[in-house]
CHARMM internal coordinates of N, CA and C (Angstrom, degrees):
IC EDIT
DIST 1 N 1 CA 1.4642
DIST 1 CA 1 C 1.5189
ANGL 1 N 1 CA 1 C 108.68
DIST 1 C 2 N 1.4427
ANGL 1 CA 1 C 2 N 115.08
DIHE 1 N 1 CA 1 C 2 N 136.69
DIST 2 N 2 CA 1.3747
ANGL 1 C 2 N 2 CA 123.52
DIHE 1 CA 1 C 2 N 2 CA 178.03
DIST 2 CA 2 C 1.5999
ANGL 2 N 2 CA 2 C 100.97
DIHE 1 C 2 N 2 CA 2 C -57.16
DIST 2 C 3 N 1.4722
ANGL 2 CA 2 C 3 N 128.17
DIHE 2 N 2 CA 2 C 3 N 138.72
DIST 3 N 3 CA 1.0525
ANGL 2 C 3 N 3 CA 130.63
DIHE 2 CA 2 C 3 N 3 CA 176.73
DIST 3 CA 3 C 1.7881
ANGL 3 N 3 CA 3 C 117.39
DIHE 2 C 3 N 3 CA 3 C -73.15
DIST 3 C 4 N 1.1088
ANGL 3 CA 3 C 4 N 95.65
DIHE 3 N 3 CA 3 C 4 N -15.31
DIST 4 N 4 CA 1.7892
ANGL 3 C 4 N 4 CA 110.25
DIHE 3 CA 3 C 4 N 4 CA 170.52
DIST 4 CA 4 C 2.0852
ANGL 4 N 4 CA 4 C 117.03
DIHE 3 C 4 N 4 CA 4 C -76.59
DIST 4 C 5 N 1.0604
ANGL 4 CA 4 C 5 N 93.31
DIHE 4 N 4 CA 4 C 5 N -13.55
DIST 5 N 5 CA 1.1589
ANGL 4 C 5 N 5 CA 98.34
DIHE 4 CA 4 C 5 N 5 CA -155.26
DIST 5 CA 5 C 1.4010
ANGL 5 N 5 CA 5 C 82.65
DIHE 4 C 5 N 5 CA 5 C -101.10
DIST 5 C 6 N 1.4056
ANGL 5 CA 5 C 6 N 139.75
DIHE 5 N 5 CA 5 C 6 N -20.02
DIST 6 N 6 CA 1.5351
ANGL 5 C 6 N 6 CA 144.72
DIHE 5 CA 5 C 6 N 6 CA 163.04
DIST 6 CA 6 C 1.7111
ANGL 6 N 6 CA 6 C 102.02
DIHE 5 C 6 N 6 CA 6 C -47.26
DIST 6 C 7 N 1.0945
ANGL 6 CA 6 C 7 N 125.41
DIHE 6 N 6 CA 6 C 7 N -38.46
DIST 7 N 7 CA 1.6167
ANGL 6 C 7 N 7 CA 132.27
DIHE 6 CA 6 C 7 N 7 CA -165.27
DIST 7 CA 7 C 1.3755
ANGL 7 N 7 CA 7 C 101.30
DIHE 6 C 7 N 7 CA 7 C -91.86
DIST 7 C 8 N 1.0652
ANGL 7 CA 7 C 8 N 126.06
DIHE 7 N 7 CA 7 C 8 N 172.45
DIST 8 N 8 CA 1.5307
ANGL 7 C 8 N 8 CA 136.88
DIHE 7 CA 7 C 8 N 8 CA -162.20
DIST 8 CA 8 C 1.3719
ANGL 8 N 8 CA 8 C 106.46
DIHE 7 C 8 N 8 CA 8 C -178.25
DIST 8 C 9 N 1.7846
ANGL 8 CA 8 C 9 N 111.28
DIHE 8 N 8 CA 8 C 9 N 123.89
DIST 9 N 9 CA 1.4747
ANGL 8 C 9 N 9 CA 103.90
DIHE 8 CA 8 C 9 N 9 CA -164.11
DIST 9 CA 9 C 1.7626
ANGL 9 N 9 CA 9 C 104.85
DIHE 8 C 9 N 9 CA 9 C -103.58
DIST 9 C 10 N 1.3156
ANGL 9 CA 9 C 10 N 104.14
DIHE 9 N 9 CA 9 C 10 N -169.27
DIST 10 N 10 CA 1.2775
ANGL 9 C 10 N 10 CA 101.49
DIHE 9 CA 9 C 10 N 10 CA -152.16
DIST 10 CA 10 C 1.4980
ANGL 10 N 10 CA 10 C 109.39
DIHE 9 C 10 N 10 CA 10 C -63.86
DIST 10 C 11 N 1.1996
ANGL 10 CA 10 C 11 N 112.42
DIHE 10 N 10 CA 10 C 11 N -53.17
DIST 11 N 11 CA 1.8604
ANGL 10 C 11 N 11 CA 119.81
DIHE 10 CA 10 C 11 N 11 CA 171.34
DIST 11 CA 11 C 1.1707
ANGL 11 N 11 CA 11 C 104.31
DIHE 10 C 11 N 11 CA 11 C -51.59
DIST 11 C 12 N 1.5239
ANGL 11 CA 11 C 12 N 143.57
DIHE 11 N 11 CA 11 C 12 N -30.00
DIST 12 N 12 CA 1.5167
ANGL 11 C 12 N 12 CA 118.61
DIHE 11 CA 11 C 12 N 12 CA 156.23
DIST 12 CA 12 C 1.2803
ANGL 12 N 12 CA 12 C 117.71
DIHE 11 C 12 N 12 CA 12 C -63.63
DIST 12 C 13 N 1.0354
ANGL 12 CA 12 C 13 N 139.92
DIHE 12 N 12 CA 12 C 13 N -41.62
DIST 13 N 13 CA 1.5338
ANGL 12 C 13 N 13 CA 130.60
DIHE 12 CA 12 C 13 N 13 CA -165.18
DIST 13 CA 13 C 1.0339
ANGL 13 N 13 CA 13 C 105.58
DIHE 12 C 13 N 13 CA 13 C -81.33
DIST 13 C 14 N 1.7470
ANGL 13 CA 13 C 14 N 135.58
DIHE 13 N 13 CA 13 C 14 N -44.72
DIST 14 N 14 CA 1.0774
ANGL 13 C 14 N 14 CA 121.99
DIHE 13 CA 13 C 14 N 14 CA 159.97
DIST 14 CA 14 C 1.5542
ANGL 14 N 14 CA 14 C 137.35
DIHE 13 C 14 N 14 CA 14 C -54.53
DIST 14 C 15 N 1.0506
ANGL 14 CA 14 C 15 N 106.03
DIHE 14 N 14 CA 14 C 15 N -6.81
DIST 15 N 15 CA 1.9732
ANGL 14 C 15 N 15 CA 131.03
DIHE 14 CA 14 C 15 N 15 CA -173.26
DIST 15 CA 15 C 1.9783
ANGL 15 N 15 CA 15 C 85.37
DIHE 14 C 15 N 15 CA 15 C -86.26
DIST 15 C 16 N 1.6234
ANGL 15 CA 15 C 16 N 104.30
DIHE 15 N 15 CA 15 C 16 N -71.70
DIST 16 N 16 CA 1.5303
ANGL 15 C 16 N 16 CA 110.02
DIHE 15 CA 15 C 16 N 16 CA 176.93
DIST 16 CA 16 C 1.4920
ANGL 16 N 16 CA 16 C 116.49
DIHE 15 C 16 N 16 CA 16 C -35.21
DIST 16 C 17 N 2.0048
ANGL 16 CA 16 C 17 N 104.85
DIHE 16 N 16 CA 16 C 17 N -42.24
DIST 17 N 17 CA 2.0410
ANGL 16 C 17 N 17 CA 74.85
DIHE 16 CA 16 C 17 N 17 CA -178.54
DIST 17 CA 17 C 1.6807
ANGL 17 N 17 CA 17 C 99.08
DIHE 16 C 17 N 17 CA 17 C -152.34
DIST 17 C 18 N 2.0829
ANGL 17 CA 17 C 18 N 76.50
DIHE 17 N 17 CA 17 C 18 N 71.44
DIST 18 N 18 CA 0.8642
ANGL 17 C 18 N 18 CA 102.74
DIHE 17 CA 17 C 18 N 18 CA 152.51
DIST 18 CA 18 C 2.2008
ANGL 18 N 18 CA 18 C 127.98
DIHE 17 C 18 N 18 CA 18 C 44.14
DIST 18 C 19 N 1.5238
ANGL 18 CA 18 C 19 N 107.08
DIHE 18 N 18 CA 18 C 19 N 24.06
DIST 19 N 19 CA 1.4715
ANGL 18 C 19 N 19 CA 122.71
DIHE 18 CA 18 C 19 N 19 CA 177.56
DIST 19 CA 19 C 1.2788
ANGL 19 N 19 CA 19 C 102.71
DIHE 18 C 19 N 19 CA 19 C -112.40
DIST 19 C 20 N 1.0871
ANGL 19 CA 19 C 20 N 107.11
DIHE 19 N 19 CA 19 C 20 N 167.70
DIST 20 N 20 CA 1.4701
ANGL 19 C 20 N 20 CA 128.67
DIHE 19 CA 19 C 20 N 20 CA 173.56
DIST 20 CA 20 C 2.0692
ANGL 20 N 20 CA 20 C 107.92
DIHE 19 C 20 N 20 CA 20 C -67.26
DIST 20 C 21 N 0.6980
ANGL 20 CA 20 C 21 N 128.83
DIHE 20 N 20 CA 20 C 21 N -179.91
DIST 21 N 21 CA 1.2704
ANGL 20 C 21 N 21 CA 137.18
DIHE 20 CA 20 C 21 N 21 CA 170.69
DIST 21 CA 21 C 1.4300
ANGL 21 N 21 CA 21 C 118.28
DIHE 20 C 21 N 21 CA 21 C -117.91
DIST 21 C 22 N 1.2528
ANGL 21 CA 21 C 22 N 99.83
DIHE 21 N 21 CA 21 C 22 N -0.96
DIST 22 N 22 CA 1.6585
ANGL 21 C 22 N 22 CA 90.83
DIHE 21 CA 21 C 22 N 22 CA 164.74
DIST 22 CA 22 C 1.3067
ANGL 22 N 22 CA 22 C 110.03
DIHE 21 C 22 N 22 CA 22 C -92.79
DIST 22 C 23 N 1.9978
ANGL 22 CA 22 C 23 N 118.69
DIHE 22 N 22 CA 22 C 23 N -17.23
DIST 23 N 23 CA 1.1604
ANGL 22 C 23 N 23 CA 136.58
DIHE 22 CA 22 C 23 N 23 CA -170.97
DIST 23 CA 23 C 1.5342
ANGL 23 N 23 CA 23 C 97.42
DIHE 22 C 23 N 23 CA 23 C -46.82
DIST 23 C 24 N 1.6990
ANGL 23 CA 23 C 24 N 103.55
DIHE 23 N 23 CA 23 C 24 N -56.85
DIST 24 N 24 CA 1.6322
ANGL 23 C 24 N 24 CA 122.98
DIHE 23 CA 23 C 24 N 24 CA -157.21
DIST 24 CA 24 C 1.6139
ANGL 24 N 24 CA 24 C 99.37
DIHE 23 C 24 N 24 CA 24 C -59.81
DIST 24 C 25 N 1.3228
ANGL 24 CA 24 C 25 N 122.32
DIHE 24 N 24 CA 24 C 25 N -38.00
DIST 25 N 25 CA 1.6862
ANGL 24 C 25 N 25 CA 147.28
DIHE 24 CA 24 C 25 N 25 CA -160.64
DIST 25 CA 25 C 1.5101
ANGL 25 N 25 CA 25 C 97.97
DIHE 24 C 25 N 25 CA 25 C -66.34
DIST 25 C 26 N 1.6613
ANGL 25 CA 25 C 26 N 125.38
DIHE 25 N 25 CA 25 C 26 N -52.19
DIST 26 N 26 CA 1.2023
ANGL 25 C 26 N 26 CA 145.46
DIHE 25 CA 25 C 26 N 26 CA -163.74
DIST 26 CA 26 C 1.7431
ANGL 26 N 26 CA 26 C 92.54
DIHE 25 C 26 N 26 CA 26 C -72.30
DIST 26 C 27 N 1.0411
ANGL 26 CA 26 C 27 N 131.69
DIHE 26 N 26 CA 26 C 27 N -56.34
DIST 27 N 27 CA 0.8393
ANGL 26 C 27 N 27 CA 141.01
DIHE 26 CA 26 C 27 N 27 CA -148.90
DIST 27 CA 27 C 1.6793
ANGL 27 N 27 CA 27 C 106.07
DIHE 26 C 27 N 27 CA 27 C -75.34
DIST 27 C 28 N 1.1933
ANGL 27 CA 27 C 28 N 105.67
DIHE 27 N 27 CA 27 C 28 N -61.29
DIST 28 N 28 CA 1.5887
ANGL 27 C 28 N 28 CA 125.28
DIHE 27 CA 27 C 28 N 28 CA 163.40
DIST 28 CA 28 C 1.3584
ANGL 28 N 28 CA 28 C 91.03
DIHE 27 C 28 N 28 CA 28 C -44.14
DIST 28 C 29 N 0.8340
ANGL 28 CA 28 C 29 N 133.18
DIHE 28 N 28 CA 28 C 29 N -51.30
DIST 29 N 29 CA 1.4646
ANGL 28 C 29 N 29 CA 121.12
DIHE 28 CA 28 C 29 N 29 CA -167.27
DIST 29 CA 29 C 1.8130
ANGL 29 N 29 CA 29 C 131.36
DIHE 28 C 29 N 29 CA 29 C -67.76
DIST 29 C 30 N 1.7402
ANGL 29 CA 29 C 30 N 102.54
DIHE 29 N 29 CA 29 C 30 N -23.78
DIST 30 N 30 CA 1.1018
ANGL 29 C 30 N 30 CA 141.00
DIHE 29 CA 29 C 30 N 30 CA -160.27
DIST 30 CA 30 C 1.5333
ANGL 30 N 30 CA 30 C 97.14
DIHE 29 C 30 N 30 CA 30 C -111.11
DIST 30 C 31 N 1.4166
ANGL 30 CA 30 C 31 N 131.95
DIHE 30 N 30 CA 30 C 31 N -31.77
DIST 31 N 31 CA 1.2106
ANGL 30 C 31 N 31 CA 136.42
DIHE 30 CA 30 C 31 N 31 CA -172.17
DIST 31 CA 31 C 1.0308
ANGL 31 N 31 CA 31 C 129.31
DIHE 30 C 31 N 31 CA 31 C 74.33
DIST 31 C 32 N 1.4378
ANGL 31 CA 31 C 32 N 118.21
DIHE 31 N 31 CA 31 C 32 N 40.75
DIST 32 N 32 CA 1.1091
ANGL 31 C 32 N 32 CA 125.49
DIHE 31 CA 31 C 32 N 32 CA -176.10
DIST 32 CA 32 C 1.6934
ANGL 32 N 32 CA 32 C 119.43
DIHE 31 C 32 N 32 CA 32 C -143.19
DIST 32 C 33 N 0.8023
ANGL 32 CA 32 C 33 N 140.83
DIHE 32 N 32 CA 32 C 33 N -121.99
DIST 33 N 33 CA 1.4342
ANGL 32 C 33 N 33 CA 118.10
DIHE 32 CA 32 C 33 N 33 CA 177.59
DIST 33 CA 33 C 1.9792
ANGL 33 N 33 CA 33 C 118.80
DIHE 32 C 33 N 33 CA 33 C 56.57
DIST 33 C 34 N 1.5937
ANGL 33 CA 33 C 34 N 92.64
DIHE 33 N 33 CA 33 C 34 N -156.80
DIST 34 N 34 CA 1.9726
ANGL 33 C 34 N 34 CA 89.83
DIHE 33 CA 33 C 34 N 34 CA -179.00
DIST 34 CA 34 C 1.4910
ANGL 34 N 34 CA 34 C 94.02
DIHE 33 C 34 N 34 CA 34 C -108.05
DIST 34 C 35 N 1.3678
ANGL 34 CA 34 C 35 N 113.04
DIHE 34 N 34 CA 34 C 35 N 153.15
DIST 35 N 35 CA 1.5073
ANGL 34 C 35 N 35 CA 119.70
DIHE 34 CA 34 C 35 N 35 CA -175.96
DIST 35 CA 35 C 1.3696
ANGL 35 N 35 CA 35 C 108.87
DIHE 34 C 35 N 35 CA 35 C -37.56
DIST 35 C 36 N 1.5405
ANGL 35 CA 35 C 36 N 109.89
DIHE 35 N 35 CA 35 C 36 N -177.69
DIST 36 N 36 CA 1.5339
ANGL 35 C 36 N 36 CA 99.17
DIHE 35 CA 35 C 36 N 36 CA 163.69
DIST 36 CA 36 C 1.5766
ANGL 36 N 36 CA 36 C 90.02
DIHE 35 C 36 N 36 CA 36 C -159.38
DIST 36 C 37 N 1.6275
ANGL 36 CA 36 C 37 N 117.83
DIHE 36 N 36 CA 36 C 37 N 166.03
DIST 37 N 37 CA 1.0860
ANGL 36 C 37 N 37 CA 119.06
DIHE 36 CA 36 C 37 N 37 CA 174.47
DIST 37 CA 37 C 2.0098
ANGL 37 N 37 CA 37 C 109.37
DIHE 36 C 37 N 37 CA 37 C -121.83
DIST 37 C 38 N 1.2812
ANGL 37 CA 37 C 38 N 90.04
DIHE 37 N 37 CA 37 C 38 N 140.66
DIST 38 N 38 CA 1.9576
ANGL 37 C 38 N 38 CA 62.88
DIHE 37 CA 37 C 38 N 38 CA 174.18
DIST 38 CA 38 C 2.1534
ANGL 38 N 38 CA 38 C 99.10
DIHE 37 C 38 N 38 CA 38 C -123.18
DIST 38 C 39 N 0.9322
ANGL 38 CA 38 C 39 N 67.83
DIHE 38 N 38 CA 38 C 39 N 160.13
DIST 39 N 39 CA 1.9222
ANGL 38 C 39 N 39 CA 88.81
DIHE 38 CA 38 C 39 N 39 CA -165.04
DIST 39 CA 39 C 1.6185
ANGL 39 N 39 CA 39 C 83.88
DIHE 38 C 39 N 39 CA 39 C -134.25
DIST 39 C 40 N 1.5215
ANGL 39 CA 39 C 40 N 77.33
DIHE 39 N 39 CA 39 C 40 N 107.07
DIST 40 N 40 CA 1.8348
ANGL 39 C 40 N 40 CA 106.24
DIHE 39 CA 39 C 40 N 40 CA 168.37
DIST 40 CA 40 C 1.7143
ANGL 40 N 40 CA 40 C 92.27
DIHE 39 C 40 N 40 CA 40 C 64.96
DIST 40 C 41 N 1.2037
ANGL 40 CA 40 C 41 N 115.11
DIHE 40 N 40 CA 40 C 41 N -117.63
DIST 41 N 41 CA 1.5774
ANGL 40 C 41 N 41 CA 121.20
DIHE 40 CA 40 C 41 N 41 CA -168.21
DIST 41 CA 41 C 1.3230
ANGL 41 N 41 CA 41 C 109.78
DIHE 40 C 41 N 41 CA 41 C -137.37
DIST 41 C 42 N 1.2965
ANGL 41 CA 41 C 42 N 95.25
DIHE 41 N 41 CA 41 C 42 N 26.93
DIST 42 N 42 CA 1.9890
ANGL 41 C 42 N 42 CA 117.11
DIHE 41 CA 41 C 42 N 42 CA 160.29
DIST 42 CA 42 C 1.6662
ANGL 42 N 42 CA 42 C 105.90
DIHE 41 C 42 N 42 CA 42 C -100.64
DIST 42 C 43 N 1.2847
ANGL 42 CA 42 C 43 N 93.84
DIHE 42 N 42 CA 42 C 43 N 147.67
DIST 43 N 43 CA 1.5713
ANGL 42 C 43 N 43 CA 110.69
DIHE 42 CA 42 C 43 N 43 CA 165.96
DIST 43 CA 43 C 1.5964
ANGL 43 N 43 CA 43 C 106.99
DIHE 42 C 43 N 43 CA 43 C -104.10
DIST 43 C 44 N 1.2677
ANGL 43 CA 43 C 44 N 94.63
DIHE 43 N 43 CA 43 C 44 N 144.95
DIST 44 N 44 CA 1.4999
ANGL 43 C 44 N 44 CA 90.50
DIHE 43 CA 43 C 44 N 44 CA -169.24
DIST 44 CA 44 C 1.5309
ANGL 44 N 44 CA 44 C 110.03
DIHE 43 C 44 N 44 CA 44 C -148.64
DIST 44 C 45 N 1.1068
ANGL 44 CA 44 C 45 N 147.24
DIHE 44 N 44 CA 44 C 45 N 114.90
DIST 45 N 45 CA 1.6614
ANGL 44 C 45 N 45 CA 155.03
DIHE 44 CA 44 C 45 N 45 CA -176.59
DIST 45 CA 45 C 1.5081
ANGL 45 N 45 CA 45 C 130.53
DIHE 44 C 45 N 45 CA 45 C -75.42
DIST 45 C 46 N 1.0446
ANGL 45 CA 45 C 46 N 114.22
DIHE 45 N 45 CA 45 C 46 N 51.61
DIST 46 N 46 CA 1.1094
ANGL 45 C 46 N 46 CA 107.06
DIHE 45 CA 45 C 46 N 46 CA -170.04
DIST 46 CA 46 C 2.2213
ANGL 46 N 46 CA 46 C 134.65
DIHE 45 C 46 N 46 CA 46 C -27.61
DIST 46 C 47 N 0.3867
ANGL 46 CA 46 C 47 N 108.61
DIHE 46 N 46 CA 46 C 47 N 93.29
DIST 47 N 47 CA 1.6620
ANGL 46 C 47 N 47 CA 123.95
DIHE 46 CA 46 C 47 N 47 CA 170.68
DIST 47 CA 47 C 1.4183
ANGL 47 N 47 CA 47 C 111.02
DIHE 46 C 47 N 47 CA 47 C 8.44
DIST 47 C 48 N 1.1682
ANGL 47 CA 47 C 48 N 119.88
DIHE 47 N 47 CA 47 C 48 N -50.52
DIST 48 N 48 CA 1.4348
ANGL 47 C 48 N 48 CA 125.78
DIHE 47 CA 47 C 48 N 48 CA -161.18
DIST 48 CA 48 C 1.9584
ANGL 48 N 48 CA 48 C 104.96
DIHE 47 C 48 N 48 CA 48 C -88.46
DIST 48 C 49 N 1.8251
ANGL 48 CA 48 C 49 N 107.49
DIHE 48 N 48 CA 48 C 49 N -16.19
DIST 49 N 49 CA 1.3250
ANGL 48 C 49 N 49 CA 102.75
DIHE 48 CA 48 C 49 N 49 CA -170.80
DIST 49 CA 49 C 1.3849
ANGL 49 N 49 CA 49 C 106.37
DIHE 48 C 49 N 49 CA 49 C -108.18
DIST 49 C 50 N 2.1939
ANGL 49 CA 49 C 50 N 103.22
DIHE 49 N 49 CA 49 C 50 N -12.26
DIST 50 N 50 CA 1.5300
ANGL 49 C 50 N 50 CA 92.40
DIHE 49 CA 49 C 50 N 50 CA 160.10
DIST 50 CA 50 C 1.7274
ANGL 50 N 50 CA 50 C 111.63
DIHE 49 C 50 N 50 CA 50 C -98.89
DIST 50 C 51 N 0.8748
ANGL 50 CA 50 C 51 N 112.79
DIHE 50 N 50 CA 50 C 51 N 10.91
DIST 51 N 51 CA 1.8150
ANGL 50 C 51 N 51 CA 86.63
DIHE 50 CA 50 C 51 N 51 CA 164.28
DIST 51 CA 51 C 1.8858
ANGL 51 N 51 CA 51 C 96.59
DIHE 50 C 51 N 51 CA 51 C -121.28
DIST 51 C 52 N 1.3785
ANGL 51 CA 51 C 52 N 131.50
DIHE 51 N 51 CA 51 C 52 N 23.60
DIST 52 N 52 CA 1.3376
ANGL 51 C 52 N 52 CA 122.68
DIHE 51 CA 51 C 52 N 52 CA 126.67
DIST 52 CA 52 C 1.2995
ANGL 52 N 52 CA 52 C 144.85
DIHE 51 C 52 N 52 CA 52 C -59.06
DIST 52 C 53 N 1.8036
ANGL 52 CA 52 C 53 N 95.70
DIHE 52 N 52 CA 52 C 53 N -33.67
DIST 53 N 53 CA 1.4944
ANGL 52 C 53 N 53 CA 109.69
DIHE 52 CA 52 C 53 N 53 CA 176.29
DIST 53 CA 53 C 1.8559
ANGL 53 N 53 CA 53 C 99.59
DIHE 52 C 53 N 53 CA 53 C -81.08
DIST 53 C 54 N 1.0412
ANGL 53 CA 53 C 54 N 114.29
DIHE 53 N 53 CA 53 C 54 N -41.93
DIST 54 N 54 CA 1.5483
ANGL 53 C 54 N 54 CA 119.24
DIHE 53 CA 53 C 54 N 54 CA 176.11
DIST 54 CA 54 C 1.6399
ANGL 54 N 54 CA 54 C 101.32
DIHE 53 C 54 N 54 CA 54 C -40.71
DIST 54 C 55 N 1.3696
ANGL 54 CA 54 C 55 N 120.18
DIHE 54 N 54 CA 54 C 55 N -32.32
DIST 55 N 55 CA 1.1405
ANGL 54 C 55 N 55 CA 119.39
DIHE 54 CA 54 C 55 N 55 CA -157.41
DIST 55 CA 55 C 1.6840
ANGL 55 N 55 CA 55 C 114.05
DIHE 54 C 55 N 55 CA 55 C -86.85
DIST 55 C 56 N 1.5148
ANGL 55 CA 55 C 56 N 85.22
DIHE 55 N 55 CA 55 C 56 N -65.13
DIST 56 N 56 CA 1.7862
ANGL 55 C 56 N 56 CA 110.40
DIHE 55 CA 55 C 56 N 56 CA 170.07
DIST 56 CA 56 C 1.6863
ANGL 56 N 56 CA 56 C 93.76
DIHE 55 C 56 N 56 CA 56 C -65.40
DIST 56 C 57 N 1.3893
ANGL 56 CA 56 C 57 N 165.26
DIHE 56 N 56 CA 56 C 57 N -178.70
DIST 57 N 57 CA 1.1460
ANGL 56 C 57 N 57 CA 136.01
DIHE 56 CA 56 C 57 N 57 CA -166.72
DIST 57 CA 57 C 1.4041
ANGL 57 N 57 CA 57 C 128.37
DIHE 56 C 57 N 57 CA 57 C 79.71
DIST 57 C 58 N 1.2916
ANGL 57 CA 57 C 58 N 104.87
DIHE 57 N 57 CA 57 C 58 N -59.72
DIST 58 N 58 CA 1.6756
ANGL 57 C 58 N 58 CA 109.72
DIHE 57 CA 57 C 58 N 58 CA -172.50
DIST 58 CA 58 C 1.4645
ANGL 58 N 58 CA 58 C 97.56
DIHE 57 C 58 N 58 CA 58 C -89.27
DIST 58 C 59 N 1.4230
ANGL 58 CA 58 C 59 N 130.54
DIHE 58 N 58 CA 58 C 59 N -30.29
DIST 59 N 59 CA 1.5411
ANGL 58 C 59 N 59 CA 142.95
DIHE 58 CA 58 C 59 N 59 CA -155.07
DIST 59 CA 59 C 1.5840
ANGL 59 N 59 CA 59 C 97.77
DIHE 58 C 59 N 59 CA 59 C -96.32
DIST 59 C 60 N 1.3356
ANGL 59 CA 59 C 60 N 116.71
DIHE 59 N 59 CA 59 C 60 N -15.90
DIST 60 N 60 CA 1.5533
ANGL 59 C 60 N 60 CA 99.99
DIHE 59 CA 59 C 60 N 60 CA 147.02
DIST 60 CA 60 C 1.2668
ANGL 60 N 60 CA 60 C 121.78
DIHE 59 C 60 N 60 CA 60 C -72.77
DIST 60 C 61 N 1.9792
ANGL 60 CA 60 C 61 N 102.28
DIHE 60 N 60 CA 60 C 61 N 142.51
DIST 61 N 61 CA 1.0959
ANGL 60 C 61 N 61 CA 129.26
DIHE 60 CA 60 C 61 N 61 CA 154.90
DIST 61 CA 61 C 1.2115
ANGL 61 N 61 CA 61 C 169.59
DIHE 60 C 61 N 61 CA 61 C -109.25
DIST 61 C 62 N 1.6016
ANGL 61 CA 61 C 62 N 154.45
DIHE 61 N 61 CA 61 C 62 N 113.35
DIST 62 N 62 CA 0.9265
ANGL 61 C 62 N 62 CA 127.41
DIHE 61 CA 61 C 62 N 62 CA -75.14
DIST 62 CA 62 C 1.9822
ANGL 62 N 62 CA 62 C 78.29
DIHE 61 C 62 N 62 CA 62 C -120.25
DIST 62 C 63 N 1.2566
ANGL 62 CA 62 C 63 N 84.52
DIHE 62 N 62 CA 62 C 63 N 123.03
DIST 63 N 63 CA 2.5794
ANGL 62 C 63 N 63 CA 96.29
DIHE 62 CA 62 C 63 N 63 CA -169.37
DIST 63 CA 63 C 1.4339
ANGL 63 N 63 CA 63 C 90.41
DIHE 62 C 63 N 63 CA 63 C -75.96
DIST 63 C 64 N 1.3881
ANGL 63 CA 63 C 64 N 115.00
DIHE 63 N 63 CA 63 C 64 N -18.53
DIST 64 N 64 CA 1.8823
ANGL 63 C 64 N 64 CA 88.44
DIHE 63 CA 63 C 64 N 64 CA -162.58
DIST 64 CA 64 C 1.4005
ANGL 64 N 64 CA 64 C 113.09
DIHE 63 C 64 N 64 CA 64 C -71.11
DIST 64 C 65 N 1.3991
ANGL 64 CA 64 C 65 N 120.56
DIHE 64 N 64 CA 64 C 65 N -25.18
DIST 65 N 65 CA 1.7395
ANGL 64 C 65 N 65 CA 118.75
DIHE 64 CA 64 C 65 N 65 CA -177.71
DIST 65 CA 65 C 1.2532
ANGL 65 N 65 CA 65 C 99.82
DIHE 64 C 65 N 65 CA 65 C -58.32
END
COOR INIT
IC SEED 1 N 1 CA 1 C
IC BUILD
């Protein structure tokens, strides 16, 4: 596998779940969200830390019931 193809940029991940991309932008900005790496003056997501957060994420539960 191309080692580029490990990263995933911001309009994909936001496309993947389904937010806006300024959502992802706000967040980065706020420090919170899934890590990110930037290569050159790209932001870039690596794969393994967005379907960790997919993971840790889904295993929340919802206290108000």
């Amino acid at each position: 596998m191309n080692p580029l193809q490990l990263y995933l940029t911001t309009s994909e991940v936001a496309e993947r779940w389904r937010i806006s991309p300024r959502t992802l932008e706000g967040w980065r900005d706020k420090g919170i969200g899934p890590s990110f790496t930037r290569i050159g003056n790209r932001v870039r997501y690596h794969i393994d830390v967005v379907e960790r957060a997919e993971r840790d994420w889904s295993s929340v539960q919802n206290t108000t019931s």
